[in-house]
Each structure stands twice: as C-alpha cells, then as structure tokens.
C-alpha positions in Angstrom: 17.3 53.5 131.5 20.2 51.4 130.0 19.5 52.4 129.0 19.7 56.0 129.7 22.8 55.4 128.3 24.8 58.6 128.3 26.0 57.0 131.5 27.9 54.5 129.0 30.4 56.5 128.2 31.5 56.3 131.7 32.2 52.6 131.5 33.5 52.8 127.6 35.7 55.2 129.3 37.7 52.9 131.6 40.3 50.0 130.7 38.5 47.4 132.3 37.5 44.7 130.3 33.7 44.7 128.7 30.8 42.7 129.6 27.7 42.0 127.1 25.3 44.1 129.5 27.1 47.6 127.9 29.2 48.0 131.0 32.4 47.3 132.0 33.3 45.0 134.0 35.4 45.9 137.1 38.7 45.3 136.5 41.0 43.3 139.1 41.7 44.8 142.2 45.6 44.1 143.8 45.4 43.4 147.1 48.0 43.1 150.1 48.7 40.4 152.4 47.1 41.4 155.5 46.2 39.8 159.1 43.1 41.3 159.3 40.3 43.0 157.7 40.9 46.8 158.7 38.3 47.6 160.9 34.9 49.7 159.7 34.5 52.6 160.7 31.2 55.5 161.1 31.9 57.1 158.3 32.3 53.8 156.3 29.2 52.8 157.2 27.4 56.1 156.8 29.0 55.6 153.1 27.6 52.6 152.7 24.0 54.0 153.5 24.3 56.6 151.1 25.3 54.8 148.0 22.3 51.9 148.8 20.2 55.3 149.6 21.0 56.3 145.9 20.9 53.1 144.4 17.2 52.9 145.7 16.3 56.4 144.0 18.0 55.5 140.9 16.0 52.2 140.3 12.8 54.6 141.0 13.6 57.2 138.6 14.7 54.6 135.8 11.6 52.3 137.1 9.1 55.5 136.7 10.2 56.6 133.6 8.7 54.4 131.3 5.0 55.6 133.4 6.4 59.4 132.3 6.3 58.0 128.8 2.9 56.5 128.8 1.7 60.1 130.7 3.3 62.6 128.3 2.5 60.6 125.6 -1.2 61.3 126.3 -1.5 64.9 125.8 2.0 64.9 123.0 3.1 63.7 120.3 5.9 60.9 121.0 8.6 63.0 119.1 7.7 66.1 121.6 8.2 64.0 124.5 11.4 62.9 123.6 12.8 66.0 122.8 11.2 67.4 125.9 13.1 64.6 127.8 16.3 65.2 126.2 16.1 69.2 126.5 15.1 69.1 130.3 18.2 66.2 130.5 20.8 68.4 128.3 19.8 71.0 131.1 20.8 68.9 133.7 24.3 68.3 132.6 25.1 71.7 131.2 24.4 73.3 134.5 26.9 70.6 135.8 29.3 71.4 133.4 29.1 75.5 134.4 29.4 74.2 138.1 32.5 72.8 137.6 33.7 74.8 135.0 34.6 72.4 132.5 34.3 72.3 128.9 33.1 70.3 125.9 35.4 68.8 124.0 37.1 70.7 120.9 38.2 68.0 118.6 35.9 67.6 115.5 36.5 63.4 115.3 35.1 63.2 119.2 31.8 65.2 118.4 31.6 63.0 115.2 31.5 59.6 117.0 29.4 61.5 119.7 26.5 62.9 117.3 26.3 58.8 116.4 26.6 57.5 119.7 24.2 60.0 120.1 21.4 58.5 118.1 21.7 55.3 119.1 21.9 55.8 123.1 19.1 58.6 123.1 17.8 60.0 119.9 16.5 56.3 118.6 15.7 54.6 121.5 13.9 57.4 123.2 12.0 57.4 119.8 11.0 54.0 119.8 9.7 54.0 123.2 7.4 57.1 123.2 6.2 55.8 120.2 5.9 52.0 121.1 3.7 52.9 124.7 1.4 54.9 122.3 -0.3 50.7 121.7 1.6 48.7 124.5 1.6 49.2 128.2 4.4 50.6 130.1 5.0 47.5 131.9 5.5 45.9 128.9 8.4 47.9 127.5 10.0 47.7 130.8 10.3 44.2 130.4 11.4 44.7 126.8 13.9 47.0 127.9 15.2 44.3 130.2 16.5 42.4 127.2 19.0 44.8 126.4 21.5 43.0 128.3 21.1 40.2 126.2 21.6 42.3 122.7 24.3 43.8 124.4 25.8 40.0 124.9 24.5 38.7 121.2 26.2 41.5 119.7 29.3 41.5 121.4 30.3 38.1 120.3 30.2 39.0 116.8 31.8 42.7 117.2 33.9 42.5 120.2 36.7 40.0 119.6 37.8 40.5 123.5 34.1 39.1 124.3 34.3 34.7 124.0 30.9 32.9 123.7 31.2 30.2 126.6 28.1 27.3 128.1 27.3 29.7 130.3 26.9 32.9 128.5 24.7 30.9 125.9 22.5 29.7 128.0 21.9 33.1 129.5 20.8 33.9 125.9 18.3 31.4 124.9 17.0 31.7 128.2 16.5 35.2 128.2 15.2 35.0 124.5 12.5 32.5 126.1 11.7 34.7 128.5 10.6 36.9 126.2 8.4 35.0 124.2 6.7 34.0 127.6 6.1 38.1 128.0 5.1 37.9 124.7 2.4 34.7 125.3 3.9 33.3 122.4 1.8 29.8 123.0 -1.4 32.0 122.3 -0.3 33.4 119.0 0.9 36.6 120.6 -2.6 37.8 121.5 -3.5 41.0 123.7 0.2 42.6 122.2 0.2 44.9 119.7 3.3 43.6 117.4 4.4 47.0 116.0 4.5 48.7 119.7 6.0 45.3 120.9 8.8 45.4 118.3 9.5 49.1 118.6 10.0 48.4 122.3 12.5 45.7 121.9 14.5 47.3 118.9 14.9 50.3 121.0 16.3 48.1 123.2 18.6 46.1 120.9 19.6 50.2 119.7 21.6 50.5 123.4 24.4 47.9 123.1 24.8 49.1 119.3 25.7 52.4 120.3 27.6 51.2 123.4 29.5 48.8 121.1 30.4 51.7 118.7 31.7 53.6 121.8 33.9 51.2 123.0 35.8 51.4 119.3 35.8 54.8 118.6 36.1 56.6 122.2 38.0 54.6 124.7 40.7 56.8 124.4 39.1 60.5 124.6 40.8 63.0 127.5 37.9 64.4 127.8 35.8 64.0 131.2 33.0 62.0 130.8 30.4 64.6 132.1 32.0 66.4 128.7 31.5 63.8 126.6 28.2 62.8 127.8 27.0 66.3 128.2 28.0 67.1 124.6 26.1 63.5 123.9 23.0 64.9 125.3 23.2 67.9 123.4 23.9 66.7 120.0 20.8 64.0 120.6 18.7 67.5 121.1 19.3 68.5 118.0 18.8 65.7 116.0 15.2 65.2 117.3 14.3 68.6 117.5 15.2 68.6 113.8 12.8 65.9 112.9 10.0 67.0 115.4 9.8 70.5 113.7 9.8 68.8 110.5 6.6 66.3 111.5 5.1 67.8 114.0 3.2 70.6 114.8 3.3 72.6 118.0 0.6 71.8 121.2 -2.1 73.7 121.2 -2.2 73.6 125.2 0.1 71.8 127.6 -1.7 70.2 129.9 -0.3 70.2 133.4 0.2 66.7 134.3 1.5 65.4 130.8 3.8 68.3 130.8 5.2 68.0 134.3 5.6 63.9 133.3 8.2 65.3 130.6 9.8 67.7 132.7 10.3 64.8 135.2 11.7 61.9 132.4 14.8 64.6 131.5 15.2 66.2 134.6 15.4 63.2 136.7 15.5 60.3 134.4 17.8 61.6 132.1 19.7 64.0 133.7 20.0 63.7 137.3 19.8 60.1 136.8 22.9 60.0 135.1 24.9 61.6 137.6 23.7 59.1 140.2 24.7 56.2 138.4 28.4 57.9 137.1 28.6 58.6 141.2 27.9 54.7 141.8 30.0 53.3 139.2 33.0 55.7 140.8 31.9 54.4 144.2 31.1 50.5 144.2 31.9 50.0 140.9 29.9 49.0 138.3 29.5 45.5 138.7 27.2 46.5 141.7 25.6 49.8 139.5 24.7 47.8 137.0 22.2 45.8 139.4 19.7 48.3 139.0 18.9 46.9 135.7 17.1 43.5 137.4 15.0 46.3 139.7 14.3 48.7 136.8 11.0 46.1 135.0 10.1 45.2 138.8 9.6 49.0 139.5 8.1 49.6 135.8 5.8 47.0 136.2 4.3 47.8 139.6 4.3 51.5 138.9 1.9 50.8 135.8 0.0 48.2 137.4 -1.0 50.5 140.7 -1.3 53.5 138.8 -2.4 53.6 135.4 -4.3 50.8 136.1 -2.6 48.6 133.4 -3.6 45.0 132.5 -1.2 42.0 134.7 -1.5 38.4 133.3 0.5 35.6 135.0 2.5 35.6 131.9 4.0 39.3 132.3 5.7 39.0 135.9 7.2 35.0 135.0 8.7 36.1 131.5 10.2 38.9 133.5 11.8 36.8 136.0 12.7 34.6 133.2 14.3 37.3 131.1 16.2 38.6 134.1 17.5 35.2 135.2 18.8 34.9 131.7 20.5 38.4 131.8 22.2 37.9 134.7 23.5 34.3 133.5 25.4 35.8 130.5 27.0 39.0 132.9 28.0 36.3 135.5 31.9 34.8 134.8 32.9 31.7 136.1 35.1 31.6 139.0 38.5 31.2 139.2 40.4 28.4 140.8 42.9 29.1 143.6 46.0 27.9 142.2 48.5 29.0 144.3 50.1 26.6 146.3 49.2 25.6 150.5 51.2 25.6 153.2 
C-alpha cells in the first residue's frame, strides 16, 4: 500500500526532486541529438512485458490487501494481524538481505530516524487499518487510502520548502478533498459510515506522507542500500507492535485456517514481496510510471470486497473514488514546459 511504504525509502533515497504523492519525481533525463529513434529490439520488448506483467501483480497484491485485513481481522485481534503482517514481511526482506549478503546498517543516528520512520510508514498505519475495517468495509478504506496523495501534497507545502503550491496543485486538493466527502455521502449526514472506523482509515492514511516527509530530512543521504534501510525499517516496526500486542492482547486460542493464511498472505506478499516489486519498477521505468498503481489499488480494493465478501456498493462509493483519484493525479501532474530554444 502507499502505502506499504517501506518502499519510500527508495524514492527518499534518490536526488530527484519530490512530489506530494511521497515519491520522487523522476529527475531529468539528458538526451543526445539523434536522427532516429534506435530501433526496438526482442528483448526490449520482452522487457517491456515483464515490467507491465509486474505492475499488474503489484496492483493485485496492494488491491487484496485491504480484503486480508477484513479476513484476518475476523478470527484476530487487529494488533495480531499487524504484527503478523509485519513479521511474515520482515521475513521477506531478511531472507533478501542473506541472499545478497548485505548488511544492516551500523550507525546509531540511521536506526534512530528508522525506528520513527518506522511507526509512521508501518507500525501506525497498519494499526489504524486493522482496526478501522473491524466497523467499515474494505472498500471503503481503500478509497481512504487513496487520499494519501493528497496529505502527502497538503503537507508538503508547509514542510517541504522545495514543494510550491501552484492553480493546479490546489485544485487537485479541494477536488480530492470533495471526493471524499462524496465517499463519505456527506449530503446524507454521513449515514451508513461508521465515523471512528472512517477516521482511523483516513488518518492512517494522512500517517504515510508524515513519515515519508520525515525521511526525506533525515535520510537522503544514508550509504546504506535501501533493501538495508528498509529491511531494518521493517524490523524495527516488528518490534514496536509486538511490544504493544503482548502488552493488550492475549494470545489466540485457535488459528483458524483461512484468517491465518489471510495474514501470512498481507506480509508475505503485500508487505514483503510487494516491496521488492515496486523498488524493481521504480529502478526500471522509474517512478513516475510505479507510482500509477496507486489510481488501480481502490479499483482492485473495491471489486475485491464487492465480489467477495459480499460488501455493500452505493453509487456514491465508485464516483467519490473516481473523484478522489482525478484530484490525486491533478496535484502529481506538473505543467509542461515550453520549448524555448530557438527554430531553424
């Protein structure tokens, strides 16, 4: 998810220049005077089939993971699914790290800024979610989640001097923020949504760009790799919840099969493996194009709730959602520039 967040180290990590969606944006590209395009080739092309074959499984596994919530949440507590999800996901990465024999970092000051980048990319937001699907459905905080980029953009222009508000980008926020209160069926008084789950859902989200801000000011320049630093990430955001989950909760009698496999499934894939698919896009296409998969992610949610678990639809839920992911996209998008160089 945005959202799964450990991949935002590997945009805080490069020099480009940072958007409001928590990635960066792809910096210019110097080209060469050429005749002609250079022909493509096979492998090009087989290339290009693979990343769109892993972009497709990436907005699955971030699109199902909110119906792994709503599943594991039905046999655990919400504090034992996240810690689940972020003990199968610390897996994930540490096995990576063995594989290519690399280590986590050794200076005291990273894993400080980690252990709070930590809690609010996974620890707090994981939180909120497991606990706001316990009264909302999952559709719904996919769609909440879906505002993130427009915290992300809010938040940016106050702590992010780099970041200018302009027409556009405003725009982009009110008409996000109206999306929203469309999801939300504001006109009716907010009826049929439970507030607390509801604002839960979209403070987890507003929790993403907070952490990714505080990444950008305290570990753009780490030498460490970023499957370290998100690796050690992961690990530190294990221990903080499994801290508070031994504290105030108790452990499962039984573990059903279905619930439990739901978990394994939300850090295995969602957490962990879906982190190295999008650090392999971003390296790839760059991540202008990997951060698409957040306008596929509440399309996904929503139908995999719907068809599923059987969850409500009102006309409402699908417009808002077009409505909030219009907006996002209008505060990412930059204007052109003008050609000024002169012609022949």
């Amino acid at each position: 998810m945005f959202y799964e967040k450990a991949s935002t180290i590997v945009e805080a990590m490069s020099t480009t220049t940072p958007s409001p969606a928590g990635t960066a944006a792809p910096a210019a590209v110097p080209t060469t005077a050429s005749p002609s395009p250079p022909p493509v080739t096979r492998g090009a092309r087989r290339r290009a089939l693979d990343w769109r074959l892993r972009f497709g499984v990436l907005c699955l596994v971030w699109g199902f993971s909110f119906l792994f919530i709503k599943v594991g949440t039905q046999a655990y507590a919400p504090l034992q699914v996240t810690f689940g999800r972020l003990a199968f996901g610390s897996v994930v990465l540490v096995a990576v790290l063995v594989v290519k024999r690399e280590r986590l970092p050794r200076s005291a000051r990273t894993w400080g800024h980690l252990a709070v980048a930590a809690f609010f990319l996974n620890a707090l937001p994981f939180s909120l979610f497991a606990y706001a699907e316990l009264t909302i459905p999952s559709t719904l905080a996919g769609i909440c989640n879906a505002s993130s980029p427009l915290w992300g953009m809010a938040l940016s222009l106050v702590a992010l001097s780099e970041d200018r508000p302009t027409r556009r980008r405003v725009a982009g926020l009110g008409l996000g923020f109206l999306g929203v209160l469309t999801v939300l069926g504001a006109w009716q008084g907010f009826s049929g949504t439970d507030p607390a789950g509801t604002a839960m859902a979209l403070g987890a989200s507003l929790s993403y760009p907070v952490g990714w801000i505080y990444v950008r000011r305290t570990l753009a320049g780490a030498k460490d790799s970023n499957v370290a630093l998100s690796g050690t990430q992961m690990l530190l955001a294990t221990a903080q919840v499994g801290v508070v989950t031994a504290l105030f909760t108790s452990v499962p009698v039984s573990f059903p099969a279905v619930p439990l496999l739901a978990v394994v499934a939300l850090g295995a894939l969602g957490t962990g493996f879906a982190f190295l698919l999008q650090y392999g896009l971003v390296a790839e296409v760059g991540p202008t194009t990997a951060q698409m998969v957040t306008y596929f992610v509440p399309v996904i949610a929503t139908a995999a709730g719907v068809t599923l678990l059987g969850e409500p639809l009102n006309w409402n839920t699908p417009v808002g959602a077009l409505i909030v992911l219009a907006g996002a996209a209008l505060t990412q998008s930059r204007p052109r520039r003008r050609d000024r160089s002169p012609r022949p």
